[in-house]
VOBA-1610 file (N, C-alpha, C; in pm, whole numbers, padded with zeros to 5 digits, always signed):
BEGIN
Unk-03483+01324-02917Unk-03347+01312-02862Unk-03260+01231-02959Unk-03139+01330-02979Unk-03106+01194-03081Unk-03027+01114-03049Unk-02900+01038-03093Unk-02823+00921-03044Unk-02673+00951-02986Unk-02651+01093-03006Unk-02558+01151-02926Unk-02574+01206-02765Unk-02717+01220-02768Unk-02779+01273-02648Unk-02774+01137-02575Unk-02868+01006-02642Unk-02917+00925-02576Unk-02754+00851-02481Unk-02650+00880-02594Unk-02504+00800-02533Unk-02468+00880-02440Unk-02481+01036-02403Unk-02420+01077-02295Unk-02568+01049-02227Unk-02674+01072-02189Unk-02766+01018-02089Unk-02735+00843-02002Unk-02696+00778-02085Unk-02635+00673-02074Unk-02526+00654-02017Unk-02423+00701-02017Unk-02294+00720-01991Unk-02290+00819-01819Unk-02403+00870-01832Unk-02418+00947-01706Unk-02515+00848-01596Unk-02593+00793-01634Unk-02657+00634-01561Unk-02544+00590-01514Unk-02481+00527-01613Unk-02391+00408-01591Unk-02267+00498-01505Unk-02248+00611-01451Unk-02158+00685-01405Unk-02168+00712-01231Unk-02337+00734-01215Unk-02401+00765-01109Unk-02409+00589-01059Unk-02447+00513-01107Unk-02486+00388-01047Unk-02321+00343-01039Unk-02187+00359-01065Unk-02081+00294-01003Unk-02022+00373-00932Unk-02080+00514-00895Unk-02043+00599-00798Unk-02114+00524-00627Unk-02247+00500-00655Unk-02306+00433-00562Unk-02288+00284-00517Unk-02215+00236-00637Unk-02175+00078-00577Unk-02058+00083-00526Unk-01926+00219-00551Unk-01817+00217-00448Unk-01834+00285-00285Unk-01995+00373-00341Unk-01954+00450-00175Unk-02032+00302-00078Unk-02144+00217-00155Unk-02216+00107-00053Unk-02124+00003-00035Unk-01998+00011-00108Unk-01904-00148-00100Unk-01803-00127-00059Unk-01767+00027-00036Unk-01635+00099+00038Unk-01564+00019+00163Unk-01647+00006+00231Unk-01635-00040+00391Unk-01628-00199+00376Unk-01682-00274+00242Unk-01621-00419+00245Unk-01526-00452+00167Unk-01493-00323+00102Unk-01350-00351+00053Unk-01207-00338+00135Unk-01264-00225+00263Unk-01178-00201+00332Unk-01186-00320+00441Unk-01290-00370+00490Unk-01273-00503+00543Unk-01230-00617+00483Unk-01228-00636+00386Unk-01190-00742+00323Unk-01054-00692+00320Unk-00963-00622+00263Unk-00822-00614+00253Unk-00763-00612+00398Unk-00830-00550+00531Unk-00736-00573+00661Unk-00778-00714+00671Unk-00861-00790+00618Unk-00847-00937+00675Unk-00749-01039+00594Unk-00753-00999+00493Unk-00608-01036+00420Unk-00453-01059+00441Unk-00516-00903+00521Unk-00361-00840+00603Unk-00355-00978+00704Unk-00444-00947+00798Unk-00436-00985+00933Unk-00422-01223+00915Unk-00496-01234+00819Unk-00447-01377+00769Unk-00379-01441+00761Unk-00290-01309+00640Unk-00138-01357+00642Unk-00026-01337+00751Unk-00060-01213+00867Unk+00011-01194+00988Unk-00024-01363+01050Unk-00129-01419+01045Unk-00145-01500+01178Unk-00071-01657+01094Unk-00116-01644+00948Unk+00010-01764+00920Unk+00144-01766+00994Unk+00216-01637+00939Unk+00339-01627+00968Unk+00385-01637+01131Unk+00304-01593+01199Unk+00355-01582+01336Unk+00304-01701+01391Unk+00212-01803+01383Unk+00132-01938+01434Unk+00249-02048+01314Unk+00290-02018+01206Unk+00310-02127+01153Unk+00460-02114+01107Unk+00457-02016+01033Unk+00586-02043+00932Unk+00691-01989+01054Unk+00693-01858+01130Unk+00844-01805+01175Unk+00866-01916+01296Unk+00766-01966+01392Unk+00817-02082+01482Unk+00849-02146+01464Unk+00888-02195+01311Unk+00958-02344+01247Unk+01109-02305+01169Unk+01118-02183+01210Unk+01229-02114+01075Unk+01364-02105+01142Unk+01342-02041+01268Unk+01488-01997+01294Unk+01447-01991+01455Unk+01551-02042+01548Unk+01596-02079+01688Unk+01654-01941+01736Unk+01614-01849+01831Unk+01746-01805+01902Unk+01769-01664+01884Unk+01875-01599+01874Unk+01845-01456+01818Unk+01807-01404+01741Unk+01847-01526+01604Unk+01840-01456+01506Unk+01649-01500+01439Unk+01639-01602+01477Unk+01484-01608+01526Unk+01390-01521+01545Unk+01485-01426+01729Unk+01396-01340+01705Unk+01390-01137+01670Unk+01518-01193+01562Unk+01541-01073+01524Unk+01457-01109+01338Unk+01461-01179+01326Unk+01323-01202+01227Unk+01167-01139+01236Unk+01133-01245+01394Unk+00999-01229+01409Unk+01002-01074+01454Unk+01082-01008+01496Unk+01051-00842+01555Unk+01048-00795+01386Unk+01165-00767+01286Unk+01142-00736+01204Unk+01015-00766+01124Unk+00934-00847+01099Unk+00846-00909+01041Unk+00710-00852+01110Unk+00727-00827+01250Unk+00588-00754+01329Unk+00573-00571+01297Unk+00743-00538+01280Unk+00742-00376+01251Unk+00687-00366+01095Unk+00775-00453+01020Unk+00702-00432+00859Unk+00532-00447+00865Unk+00426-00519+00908Unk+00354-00546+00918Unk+00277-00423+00987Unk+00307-00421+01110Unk+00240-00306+01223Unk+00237-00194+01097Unk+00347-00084+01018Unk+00317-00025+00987Unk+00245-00027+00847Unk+00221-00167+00800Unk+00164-00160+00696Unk+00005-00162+00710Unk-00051-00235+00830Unk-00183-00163+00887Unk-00149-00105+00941Unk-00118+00003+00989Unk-00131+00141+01081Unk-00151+00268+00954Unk-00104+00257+00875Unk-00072+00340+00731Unk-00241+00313+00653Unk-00244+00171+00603Unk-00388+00118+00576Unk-00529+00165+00668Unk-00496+00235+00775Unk-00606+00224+00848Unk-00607+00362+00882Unk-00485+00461+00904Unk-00493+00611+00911Unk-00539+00652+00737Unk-00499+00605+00639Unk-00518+00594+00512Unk-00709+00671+00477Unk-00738+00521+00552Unk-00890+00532+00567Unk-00966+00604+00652Unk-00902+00649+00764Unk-01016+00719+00827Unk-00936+00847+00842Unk-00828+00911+00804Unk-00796+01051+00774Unk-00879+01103+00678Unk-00903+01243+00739Unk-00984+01323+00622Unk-00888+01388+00494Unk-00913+01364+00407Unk-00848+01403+00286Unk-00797+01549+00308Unk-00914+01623+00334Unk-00901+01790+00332Unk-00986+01853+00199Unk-01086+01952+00253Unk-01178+01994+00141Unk-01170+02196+00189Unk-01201+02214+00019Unk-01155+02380+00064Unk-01290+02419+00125Unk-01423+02353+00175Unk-01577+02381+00225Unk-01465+02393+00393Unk-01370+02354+00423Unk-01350+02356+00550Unk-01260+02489+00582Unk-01236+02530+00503Unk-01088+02656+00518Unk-01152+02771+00462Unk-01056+02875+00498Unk-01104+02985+00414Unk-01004+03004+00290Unk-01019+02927+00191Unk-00956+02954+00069Unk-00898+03058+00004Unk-01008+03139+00003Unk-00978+03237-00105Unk-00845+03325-00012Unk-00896+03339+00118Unk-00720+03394+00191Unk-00598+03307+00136Unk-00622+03216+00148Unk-00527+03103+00141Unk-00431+03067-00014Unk-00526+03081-00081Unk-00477+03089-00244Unk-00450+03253-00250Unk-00477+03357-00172Unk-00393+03489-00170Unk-00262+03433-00157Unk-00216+03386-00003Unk-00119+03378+00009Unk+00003+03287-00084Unk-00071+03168-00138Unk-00007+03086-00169Unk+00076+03155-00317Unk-00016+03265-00356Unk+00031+03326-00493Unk-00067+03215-00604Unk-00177+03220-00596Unk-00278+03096-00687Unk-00376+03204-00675Unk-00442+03249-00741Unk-00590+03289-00732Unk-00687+03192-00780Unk-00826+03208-00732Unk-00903+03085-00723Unk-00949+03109-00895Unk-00958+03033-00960Unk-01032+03001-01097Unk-01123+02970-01154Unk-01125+02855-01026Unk-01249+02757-01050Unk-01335+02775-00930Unk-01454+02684-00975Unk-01583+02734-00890Unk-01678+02560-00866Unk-01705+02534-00741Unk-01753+02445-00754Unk-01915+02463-00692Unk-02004+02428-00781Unk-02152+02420-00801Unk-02226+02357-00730Unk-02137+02195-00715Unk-02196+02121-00641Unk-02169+02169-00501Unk-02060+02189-00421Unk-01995+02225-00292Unk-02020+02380-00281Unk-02076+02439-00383Unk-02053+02588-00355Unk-01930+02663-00307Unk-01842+02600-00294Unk-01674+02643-00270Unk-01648+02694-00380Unk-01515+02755-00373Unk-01389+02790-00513Unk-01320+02624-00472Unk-01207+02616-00570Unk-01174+02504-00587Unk-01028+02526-00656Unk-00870+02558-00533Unk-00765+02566-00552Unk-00715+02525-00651Unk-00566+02534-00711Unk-00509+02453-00771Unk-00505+02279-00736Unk-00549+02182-00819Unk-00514+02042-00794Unk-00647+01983-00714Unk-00749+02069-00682Unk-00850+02014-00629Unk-00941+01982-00718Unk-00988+01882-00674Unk-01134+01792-00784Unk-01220+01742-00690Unk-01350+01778-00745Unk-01497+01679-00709Unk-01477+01581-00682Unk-01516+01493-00610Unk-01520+01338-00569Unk-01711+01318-00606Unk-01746+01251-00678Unk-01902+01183-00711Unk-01907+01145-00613Unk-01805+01022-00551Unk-01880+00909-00437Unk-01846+00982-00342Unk-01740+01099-00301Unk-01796+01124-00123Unk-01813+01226-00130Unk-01851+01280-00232Unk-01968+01430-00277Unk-01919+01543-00224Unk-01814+01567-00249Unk-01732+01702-00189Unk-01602+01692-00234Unk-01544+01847-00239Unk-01442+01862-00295Unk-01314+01809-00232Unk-01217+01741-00249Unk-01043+01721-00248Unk-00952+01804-00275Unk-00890+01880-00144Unk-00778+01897-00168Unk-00662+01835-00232Unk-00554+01908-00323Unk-00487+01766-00370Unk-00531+01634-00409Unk-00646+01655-00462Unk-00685+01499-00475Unk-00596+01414-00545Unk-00559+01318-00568Unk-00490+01207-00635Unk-00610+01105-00724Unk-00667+01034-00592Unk-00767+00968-00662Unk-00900+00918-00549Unk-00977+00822-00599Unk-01086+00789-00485Unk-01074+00615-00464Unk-00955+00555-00349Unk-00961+00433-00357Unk-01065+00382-00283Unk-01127+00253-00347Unk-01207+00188-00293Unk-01204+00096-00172Unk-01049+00056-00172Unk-00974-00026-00079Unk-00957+00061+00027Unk-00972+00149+00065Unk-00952+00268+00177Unk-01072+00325+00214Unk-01211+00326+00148Unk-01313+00344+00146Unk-01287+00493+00156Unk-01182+00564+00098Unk-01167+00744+00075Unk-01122+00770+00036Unk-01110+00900+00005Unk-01010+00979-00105Unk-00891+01004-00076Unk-00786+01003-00154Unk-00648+01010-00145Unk-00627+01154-00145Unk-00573+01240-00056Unk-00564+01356-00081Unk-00435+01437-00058Unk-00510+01569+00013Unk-00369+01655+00107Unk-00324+01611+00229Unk-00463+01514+00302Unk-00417+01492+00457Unk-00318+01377+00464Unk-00417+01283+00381Unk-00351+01125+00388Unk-00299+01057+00301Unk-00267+01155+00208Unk-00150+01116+00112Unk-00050+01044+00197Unk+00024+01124+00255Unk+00134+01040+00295Unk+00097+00892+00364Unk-00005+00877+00432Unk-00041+00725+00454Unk-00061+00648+00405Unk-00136+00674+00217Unk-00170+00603+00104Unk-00038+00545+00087Unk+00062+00677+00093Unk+00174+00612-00016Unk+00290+00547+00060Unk+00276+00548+00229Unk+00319+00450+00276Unk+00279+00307+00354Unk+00142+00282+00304Unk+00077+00193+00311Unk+00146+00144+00167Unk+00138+00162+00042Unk+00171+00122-00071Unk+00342+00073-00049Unk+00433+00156-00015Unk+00590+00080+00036Unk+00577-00014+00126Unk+00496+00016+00226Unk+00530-00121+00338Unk+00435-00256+00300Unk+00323-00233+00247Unk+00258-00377+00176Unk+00366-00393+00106Unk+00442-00338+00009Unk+00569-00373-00120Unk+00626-00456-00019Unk+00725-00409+00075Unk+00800-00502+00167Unk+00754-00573+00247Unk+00630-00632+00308Unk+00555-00706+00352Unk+00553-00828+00249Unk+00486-00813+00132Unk+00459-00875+00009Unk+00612-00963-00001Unk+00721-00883-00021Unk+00839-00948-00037Unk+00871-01085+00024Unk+00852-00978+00170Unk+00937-01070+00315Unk+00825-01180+00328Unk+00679-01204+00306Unk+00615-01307+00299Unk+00620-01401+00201Unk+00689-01366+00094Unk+00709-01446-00011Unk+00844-01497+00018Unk+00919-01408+00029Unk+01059-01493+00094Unk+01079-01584+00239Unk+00950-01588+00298Unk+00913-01682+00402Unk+00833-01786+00395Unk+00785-01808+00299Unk+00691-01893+00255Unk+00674-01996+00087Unk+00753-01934+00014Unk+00765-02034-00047Unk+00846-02180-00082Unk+00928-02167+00038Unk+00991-02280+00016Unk+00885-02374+00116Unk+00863-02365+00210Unk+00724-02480+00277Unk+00636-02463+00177Unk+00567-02360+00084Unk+00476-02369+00046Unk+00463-02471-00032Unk+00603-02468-00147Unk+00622-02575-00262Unk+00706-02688-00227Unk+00739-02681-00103Unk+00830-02843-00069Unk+00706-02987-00084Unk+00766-03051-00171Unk+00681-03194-00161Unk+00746-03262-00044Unk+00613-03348+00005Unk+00617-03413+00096Unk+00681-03355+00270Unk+00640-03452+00336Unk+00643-03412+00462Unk+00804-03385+00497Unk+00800-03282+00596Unk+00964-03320+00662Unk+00997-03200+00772Unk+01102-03247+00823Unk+01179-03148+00975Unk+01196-03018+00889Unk+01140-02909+00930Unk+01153-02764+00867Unk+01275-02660+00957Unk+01408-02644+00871Unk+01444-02561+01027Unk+01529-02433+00916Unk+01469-02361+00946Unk+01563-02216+00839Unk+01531-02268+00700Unk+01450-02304+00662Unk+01412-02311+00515Unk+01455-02449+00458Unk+01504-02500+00556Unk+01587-02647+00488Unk+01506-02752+00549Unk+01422-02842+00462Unk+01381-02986+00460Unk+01409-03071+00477Unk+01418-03191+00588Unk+01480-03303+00560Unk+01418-03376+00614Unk+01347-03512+00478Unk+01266-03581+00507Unk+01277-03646+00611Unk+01150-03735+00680Unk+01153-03769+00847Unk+01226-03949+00798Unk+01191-03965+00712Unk+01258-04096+00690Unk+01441-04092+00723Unk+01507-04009+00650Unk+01629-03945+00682Unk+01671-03944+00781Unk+01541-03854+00845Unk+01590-03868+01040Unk+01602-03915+01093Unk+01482-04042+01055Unk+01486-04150+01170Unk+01613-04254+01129Unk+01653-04262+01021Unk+01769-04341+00933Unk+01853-04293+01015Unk+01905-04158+01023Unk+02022-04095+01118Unk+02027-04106+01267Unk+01927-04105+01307Unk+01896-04137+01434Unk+01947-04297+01502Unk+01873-04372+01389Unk+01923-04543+01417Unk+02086-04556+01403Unk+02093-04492+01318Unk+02297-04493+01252Unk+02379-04409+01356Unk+02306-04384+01449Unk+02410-04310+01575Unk+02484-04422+01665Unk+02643-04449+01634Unk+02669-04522+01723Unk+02697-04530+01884Unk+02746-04589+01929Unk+02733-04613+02073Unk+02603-04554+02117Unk+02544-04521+02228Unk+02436-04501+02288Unk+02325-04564+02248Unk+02304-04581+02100Unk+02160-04658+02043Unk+02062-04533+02088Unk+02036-04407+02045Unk+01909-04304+02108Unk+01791-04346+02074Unk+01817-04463+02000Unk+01623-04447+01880Unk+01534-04454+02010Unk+01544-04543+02077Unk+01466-04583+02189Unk+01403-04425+02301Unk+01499-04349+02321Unk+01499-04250+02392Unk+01449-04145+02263Unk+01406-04187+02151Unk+01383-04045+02046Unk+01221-04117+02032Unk+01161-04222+02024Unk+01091-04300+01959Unk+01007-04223+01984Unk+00942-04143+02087Unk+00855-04078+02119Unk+00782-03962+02051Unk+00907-03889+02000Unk+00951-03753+01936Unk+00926-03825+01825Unk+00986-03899+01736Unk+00985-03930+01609Unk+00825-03993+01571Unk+00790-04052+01674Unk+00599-04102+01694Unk+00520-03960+01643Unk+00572-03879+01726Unk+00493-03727+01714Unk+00469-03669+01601Unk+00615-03684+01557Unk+00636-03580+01438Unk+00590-03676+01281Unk+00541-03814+01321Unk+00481-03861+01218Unk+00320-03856+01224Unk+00302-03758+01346Unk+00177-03756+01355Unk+00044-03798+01274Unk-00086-03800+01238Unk-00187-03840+01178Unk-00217-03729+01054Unk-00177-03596+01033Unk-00188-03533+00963Unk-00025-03537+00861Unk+00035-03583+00916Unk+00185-03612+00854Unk+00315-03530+00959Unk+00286-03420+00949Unk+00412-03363+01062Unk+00309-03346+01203Unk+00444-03271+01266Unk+00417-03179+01377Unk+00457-03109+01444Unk+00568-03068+01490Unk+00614-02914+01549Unk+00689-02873+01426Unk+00766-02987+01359Unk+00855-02961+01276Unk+00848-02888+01120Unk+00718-02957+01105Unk+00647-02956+00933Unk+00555-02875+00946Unk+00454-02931+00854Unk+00336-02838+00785Unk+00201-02955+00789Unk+00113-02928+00826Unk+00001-03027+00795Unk-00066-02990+00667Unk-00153-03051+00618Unk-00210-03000+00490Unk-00294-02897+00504Unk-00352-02895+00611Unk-00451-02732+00618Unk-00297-02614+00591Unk-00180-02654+00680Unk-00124-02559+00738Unk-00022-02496+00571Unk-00016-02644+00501Unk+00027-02620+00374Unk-00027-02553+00251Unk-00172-02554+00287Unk-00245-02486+00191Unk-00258-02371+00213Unk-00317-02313+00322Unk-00294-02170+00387Unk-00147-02101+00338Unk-00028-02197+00341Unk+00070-02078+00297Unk+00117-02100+00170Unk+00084-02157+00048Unk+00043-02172-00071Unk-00039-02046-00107Unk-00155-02052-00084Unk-00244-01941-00086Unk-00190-01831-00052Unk-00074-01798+00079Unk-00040-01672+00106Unk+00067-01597+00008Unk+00136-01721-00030Unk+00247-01681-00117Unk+00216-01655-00286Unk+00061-01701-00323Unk+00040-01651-00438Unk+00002-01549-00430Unk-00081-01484-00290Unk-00180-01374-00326Unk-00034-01240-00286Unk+00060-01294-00176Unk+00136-01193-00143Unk+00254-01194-00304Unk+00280-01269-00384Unk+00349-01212-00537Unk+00284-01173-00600Unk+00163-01193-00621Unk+00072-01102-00717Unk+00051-00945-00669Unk+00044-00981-00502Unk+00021-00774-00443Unk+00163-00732-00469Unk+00224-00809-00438Unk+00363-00755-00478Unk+00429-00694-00606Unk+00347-00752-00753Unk+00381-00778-00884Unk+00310-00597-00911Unk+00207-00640-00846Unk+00108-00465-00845Unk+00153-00345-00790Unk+00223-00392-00687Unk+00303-00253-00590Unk+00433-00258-00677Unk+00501-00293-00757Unk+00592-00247-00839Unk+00555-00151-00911Unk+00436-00174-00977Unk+00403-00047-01098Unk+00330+00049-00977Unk+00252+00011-00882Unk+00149+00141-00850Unk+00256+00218-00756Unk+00328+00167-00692Unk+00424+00252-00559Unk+00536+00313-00640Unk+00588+00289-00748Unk+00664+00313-00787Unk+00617+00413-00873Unk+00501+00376-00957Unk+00447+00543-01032Unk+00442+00642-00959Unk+00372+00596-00828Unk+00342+00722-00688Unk+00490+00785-00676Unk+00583+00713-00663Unk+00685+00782-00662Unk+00772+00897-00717Unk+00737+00859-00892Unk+00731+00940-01013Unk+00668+01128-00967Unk+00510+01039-00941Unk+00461+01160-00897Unk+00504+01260-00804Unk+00525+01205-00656Unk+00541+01305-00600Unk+00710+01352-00599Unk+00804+01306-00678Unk+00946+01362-00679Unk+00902+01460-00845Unk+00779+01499-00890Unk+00778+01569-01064Unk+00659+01670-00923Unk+00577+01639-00816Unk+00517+01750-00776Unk+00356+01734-00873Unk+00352+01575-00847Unk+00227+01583-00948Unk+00110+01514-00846Unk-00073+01462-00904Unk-00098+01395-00853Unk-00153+01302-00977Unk-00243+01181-00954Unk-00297+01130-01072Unk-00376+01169-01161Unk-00471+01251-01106Unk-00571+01335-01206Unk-00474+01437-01278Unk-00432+01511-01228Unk-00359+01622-01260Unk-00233+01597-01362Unk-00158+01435-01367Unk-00081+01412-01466Unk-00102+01443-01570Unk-00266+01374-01621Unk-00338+01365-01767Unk-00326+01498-01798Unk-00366+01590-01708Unk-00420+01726-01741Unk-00270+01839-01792Unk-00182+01755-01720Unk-00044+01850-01771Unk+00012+01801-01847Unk-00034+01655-01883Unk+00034+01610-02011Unk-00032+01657-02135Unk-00186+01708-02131Unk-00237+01766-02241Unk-00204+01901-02305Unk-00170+01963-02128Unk-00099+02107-02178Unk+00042+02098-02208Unk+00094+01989-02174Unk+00239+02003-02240Unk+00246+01999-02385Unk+00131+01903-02412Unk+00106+01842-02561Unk+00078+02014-02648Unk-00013+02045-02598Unk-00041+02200-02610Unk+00035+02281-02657Unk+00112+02298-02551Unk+00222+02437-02551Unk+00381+02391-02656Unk+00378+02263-02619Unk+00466+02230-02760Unk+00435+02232-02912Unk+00294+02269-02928Unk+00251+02246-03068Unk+00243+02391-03104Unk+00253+02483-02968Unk+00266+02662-02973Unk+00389+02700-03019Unk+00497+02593-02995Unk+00628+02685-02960Unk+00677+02712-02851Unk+00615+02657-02758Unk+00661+02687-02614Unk+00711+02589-02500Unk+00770+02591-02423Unk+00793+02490-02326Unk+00678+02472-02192Unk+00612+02386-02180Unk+00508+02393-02030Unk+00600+02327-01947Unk+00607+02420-01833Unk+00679+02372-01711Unk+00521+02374-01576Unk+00572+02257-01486Unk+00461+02267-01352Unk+00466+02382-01270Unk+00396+02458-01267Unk+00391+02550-01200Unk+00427+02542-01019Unk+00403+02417-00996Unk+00393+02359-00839Unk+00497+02280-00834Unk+00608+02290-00894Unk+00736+02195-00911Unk+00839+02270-00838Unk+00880+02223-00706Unk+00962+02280-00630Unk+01165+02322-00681Unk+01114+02247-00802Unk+01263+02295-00789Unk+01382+02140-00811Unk+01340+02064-00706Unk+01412+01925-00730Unk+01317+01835-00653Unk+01347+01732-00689Unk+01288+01578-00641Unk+01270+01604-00470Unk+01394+01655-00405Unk+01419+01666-00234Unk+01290+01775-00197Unk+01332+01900-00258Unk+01205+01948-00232Unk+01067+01931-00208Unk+01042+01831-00352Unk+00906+01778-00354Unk+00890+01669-00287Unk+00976+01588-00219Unk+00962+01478-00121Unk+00911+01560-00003Unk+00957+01640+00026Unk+00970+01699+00174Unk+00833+01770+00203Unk+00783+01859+00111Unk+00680+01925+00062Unk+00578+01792+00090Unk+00524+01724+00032Unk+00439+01593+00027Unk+00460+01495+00139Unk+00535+01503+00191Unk+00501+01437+00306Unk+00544+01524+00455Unk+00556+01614+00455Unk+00616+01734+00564Unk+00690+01717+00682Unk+00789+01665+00572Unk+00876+01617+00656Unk+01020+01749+00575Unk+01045+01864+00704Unk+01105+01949+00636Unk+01271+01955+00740Unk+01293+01883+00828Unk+01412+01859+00905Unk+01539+01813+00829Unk+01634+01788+00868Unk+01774+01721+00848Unk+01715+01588+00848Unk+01656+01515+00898Unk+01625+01388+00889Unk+01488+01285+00827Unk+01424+01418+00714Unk+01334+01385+00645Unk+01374+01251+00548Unk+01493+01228+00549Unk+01520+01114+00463Unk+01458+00993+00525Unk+01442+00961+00644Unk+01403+00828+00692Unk+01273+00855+00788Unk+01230+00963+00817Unk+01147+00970+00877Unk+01032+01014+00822Unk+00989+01013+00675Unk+00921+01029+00571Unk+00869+00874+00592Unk+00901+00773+00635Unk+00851+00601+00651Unk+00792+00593+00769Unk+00830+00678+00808Unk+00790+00601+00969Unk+00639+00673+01032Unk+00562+00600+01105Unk+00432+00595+01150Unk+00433+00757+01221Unk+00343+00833+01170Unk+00283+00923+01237Unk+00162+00943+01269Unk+00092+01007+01378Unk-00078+01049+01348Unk-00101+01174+01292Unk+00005+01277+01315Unk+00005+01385+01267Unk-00040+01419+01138Unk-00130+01464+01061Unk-00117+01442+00896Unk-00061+01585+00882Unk-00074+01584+00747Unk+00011+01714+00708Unk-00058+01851+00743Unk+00059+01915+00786Unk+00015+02052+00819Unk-00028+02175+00712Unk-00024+02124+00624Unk-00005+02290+00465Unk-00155+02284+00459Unk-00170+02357+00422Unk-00319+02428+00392Unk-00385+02321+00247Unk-00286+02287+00184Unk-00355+02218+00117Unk-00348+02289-00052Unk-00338+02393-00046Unk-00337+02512-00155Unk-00204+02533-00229Unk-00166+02450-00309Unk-00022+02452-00422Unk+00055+02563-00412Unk+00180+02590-00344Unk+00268+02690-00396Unk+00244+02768-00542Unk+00210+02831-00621Unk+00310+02850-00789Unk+00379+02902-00773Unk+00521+02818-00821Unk+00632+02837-00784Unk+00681+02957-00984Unk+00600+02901-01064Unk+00685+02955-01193Unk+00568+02943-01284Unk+00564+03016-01402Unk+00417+03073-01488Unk+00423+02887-01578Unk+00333+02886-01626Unk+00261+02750-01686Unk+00381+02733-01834Unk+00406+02888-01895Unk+00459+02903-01988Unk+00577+02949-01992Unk+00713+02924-02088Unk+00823+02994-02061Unk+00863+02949-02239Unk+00981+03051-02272Unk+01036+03075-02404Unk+01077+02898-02421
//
């Protein structure tokens, strides 16, 4: 055997053994990220929004702050247990009749044909419709069904990420103790200074109680932050700018994709034939490219009404209805 053999034998080890460490670690990656979720929900609602804002606007915060959230696990969790869609379940070869695709490919392992845009999955050993990719954080494949949940799990963590960072770093990084009310600090020494400097009535006496409290043994108390309570949202506000720093490039590429009618595997593969057909003389256009960005929004998440503009966000169980099998809309090649 010689040393070209021995590197792909190798390369196929090392291929099979991290196929098996995502399908056995799937389910603690997906536990570990809803507890993340659910962490930073119980800071915010136990600590930071009861100290922030009084009254309506209080609780026109905390409602906003439970909807961003609700659908960012509800999306995370249909994400994961929607079935992608595999052509072993349909009858294809009708299906790529209709779509105007004839089948090409052939899959060995699944014994299926294998549409336009569909690929093998190693770790959940069957074919993907539309596949995109195989996240580990979802413990499944990104596909035809639950695309649209991937990629609005990916927007609403983005705005989750935000609105927790814009709720939390000013307690997070305020030195020293103090009265917390809408983001504004003011040390308890201050208070009690203002409190004594109130003329006529003299209140200190009638406050002494309150002001006892709030110097409590950990340093605050209804008002502030204790040091557990300070570290916890320290911690929330680094890990929620860093998911945040990540959902800029990943939600926003996703975006790329589905307004060009692409998925992630399938980019590489049309960027090689573009590379291709330009070195022919020719122009490569996507064959599965509707035409404009609206199209391909609507198409990918099936949302085909007058009001697909906003209701493309919002929580469904429904997954998508299309067969799964690419339109070709126009030949690979043109003058």
């Amino acid at each position: 055997m010689n040393r070209h053999h021995r590197l792909v034998r190798c390369c196929n080890v090392m291929e099979l053994i991290g196929d098996l460490f995502l399908r056995v670690t799937g389910p603690v990656y997906f536990l570990f990220g809803m507890s993340l979720i659910f962490s930073v929900v119980w800071l915010l609602f136990t600590v930071i929004l009861p100290k922030t804002r009084d009254g309506v606007s209080g609780a026109a915060l905390s409602t906003f702050t439970a909807w961003v959230f609700f659908n960012t696990i509800f999306n995370y969790f249909m994400a994961a247990r929607t079935n992608p869609g595999s052509p072993r379940e349909q009858e294809v070869q009708v299906l790529c009749a209709e779509a105007g695709a004839g089948v090409r490919r052939w899959c060995h392992r699944c014994e299926c044909p294998k549409p336009e845009l569909t690929h093998h999955c190693k770790v959940c050993r069957k074919c993907v419709l539309k596949m995109d990719h195989h996240c580990p954080w979802v413990n499944n494949c990104v596909g035809h069904r639950n695309y649209r949940y991937f990629f609005n799990f990916l927007a609403w963590l983005w705005l989750a990420c935000a609105l927790t960072v814009a709720l939390t770093w000013r307690p997070a990084w305020h030195r020293g103790h103090g009265l917390t009310t809408g983001f504004r600090s003011v040390p308890l020494d201050d208070a009690v200074g203002g409190v004594a400097r109130v003329g006529g009535v003299n209140p200190a006496g009638r406050h002494a109680a309150k002001i006892a409290e709030l110097r409590g043994t950990n340093g605050v108390g209804g008002g502030g932050l204790s040091t557990d309570e300070k570290t916890a949202t320290l911690f929330s506000t680094v890990l929620a700018f860093s998911i945040f720093c990540a959902m800029c490039l990943m939600w926003f590429w996703h975006i790329y994709l589905v307004c060009t009618a692409q998925t992630t595997i399938d980019y590489y593969e049309f960027r090689d034939l573009r590379k291709e057909a330009k070195r022919r003389g020719v122009v490569w256009r996507n064959p599965h490219d509707l035409g404009s960005w609206r199209a391909n929004w609507r198409e990918a998440f099936d949302e085909k009404g007058k009001h697909w503009w906003w209701l493309w966000a919002m929580p469904r169980f429904r997954p998508h209805r299309g067969s799964g099998v690419p339109v070709v809309v126009v030949d690979r090649t043109g003058p």
